[in-house]
Every structure is written in C-alpha cells, then in structure tokens.
N, C-alpha and C positions, 0 to 999 in steps of 0.2 A: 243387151238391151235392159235385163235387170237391173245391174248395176246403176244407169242413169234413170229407170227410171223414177225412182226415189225420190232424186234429186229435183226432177222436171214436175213430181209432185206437189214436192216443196215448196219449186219457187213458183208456181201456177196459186198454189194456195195462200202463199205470204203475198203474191198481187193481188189478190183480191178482199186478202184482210186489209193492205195498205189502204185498196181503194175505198174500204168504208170508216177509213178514220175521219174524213171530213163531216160524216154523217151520224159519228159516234160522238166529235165534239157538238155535235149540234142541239145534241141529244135524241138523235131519231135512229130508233131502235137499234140501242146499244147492245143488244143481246145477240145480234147474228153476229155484228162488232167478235164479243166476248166466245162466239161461235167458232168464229172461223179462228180466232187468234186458237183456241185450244186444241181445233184439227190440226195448225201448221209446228205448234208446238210438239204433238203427238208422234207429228212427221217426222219433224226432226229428230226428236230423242229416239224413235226406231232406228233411223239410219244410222248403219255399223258404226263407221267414224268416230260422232258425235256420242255413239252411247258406249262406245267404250271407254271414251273420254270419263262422262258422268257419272257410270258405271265404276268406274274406277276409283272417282273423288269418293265415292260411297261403297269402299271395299273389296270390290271385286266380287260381289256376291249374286250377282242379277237381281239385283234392291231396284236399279234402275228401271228393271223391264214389271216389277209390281207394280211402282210407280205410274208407268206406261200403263198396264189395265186399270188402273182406276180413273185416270185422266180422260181416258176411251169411255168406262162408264158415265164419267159427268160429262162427256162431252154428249152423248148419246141422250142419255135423259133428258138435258136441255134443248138440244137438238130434237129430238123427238114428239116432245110436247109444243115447243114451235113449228115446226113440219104442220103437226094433228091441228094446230090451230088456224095456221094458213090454209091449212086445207078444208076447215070448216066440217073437222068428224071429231064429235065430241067423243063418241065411242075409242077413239085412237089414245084421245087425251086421259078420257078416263082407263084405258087399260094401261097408261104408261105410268102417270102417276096417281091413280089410283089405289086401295089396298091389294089390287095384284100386283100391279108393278112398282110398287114398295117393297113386297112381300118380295117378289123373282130379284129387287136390284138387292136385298137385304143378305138372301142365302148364299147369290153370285159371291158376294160381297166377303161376306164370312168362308165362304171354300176355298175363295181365291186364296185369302190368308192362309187359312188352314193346309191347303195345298200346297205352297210356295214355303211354308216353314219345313214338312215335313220332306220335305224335297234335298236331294243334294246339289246345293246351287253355285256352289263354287267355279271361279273362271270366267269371269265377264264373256260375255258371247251374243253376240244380236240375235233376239227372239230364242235363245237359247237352243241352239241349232248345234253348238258345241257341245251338251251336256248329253249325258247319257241318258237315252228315254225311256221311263219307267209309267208304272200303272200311274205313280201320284204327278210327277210331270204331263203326261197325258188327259188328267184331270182337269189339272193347270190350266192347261193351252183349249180344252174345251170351254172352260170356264169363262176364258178370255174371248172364243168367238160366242158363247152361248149369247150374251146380254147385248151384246150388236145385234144380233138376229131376232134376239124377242121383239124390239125395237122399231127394227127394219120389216118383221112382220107383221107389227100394227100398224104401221104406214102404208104400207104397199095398196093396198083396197082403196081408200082415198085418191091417192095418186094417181092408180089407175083410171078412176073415174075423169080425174081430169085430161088423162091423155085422151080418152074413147070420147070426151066430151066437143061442144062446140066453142070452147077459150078459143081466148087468140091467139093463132097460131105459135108465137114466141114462149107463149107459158106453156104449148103441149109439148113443146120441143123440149124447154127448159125441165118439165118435169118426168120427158121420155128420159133424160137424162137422171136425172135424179132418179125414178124408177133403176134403173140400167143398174147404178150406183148402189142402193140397195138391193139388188135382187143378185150381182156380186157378194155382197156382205152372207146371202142365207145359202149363196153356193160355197161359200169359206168354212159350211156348218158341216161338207163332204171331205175336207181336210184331212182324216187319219185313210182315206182311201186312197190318198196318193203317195206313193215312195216318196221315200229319200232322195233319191235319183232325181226326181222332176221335182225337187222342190223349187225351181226356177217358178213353175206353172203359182206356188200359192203368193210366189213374193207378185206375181204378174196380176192376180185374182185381187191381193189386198190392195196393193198402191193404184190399182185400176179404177176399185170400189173408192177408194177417198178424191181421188180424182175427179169421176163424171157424177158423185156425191157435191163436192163443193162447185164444182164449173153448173152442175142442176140448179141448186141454192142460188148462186150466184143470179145465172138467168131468171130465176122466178123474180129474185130481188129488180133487175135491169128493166120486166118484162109489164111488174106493177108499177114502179120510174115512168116509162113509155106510155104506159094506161093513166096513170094521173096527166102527165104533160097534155096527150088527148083531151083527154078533159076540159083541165084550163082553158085550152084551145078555143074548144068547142062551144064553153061559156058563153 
C-alpha cells in the first residue's frame, strides 16, 4: 500500500491544482492556485522514481532532497499565513510570519544548510533512507519536519474552533479534514521513535498528512463556492 500511495497522492493533488486553473486565470485567488501547484510539485519530487531521476541530473548527492525542504518550507509559510487568514486568527498570522516566525523559518533555514553539507550525502536515495544515519543526518531530517509542525501548530487552535463551531456543515467536514492533515504533520515530530523496520508507518503518516491536508483546502475552497452561490440565490 506504500508504494502507491504516493502516487494516489499525487495525482489527488494535481486534480485539484488542475481544478483551480480556471480560477487562477481568472485572477481569483491565485495563491492556493500557487499552493497546491507547490504541494504536487513536493510530491512528486519525494517519490523515489522521479527523485532519482533529478537527483541524479544534479549529481547524485541528495541536492535533490535540500531542494525538497525548502520548497516544504515556502510552501508551508504561504500556506500557513493563508489557512490563519481564512480562518480569521490574526494571532496564527502573526506567529507565522511574524518576527517569531521569521526568526524559527530563518534558523530552520540556516541548519538545514549547515546540516546537509556536513553530512555524508552521497548516493541519491529517497528521503535518504539509503545513507548512513548519523548525529548530523538526524538533525537534518528533524529540521525538515521541525517547520511543518511549528506551522501546523499555529493553525490547529483556529481550525479547531471551527470544527466544535456552528459552520456549515461542509466547512466543519472540510476543516475536520484539514485539522486530521495537520495534526499528522506534529505526529511526524515522533519520527526518530520508530524503527527502521516500520519505516513503512512514517511514509503512511507523511503522504496521509498531504493528502487530507489538500482534499481539507480543497473543501474549505468548494464549501465558501457553495456559500457564495447560496447567497446569489437568495438575493
């Protein structure tokens, strides 16, 4: 079931970027547009395949998979201060890009570097699962889930409110969803607790979290569509 589901990630998530092109040329808000293309993009370049491929054109050194955390961190950021604003919690907006979370995306940002040079990276390898794991690799790979979870944990309070709230039903569904999505992401933060053995369980945890992460989005998106049309209506 690992193995495909990567794939069914993928292409869940490129249907849904497809479906906001009409609304991207329209010019109505281009930025979940810009959202979702960078989640599917993300996607892609994880799955082994393709990142051995790109990995490859760019040395064989896991160049690829640095690439890969930074694209997670701007997709996160933006994604994150969108979420805090749909969700009407300034406090979300301000802890994300704010001088804290300037500051948390700034040090991520510099260790990730600093981690990944000092590292032995040799031998392309998805998520670096091939390479030998050491203190500075270790680092690495927290580093990589640390700034999804700072992220996911300014969200979550917001979110909440609105599932335990009286929306319409479609939006509490859509952001029980989206909660689910994030609260995956700050269980990814228990990662060095599980073997090697079951590393089946963290590829099930990650592509699970990107999954009911963008099918949430998606719905909130579908759910305010459906609440304007009401409207109209009802004019």
């Amino acid at each position: 079931m690992t193995a495909v589901l990567p794939w069914v990630t993928l292409a869940v998530c490129l249907a849904i970027t497809i479906a906001r092109i009409p609304s991207a040329l329209r010019g109505e808000n281009r930025v979940v547009f810009y959202i979702f293309s960078l989640i599917s993009l993300s996607i892609f370049i994880s799955i082994e395949a393709p990142y051995l491929v790109i990995d490859g054109w760019l040395g064989g050194m896991n160049v690829g998979n640095l690439i890969l955390r930074f694209l997670l961190y701007a997709t996160f950021f933006f994604m994150g201060i969108k979420i805090a604003t749909a969700f009407g919690s300034q406090s979300a907006v301000r802890a994300i890009r704010g001088p804290l979370g300037i500051t948390v995306a700034a040090i991520v940002g510099v260790l990730t570097i600093y981690f990944f040079l000092i590292t032995d990276t040799r031998g392309s390898s998805a998520g670096m699962s091939g390479l030998v794991w050491g203190p500075s690799l270790e680092a690495y790979a927290f580093m990589g889930r640390f700034y999804p979870g700072f992220v996911a944990a300014c969200l979550v309070p917001a979110i909440w409110r609105t599932v335990t709230s009286q929306a319409p039903v479609l939006l509490r569904v859509a952001s029980g969803l989206l909660l689910l999505g994030l609260s995956l992401l700050l269980l990814s933060q228990l990662f060095p607790l599980i073997p090697f053995s079951e590393a089946w369980l963290r590829v099930l945890i990650n592509y699970s979290a990107a999954m009911f992460t963008c099918i949430g989005l998606a719905g909130i998106w579908f759910s305010k569509a459906v609440a304007r049309r009401k409207r109209r209506l009802s004019a």
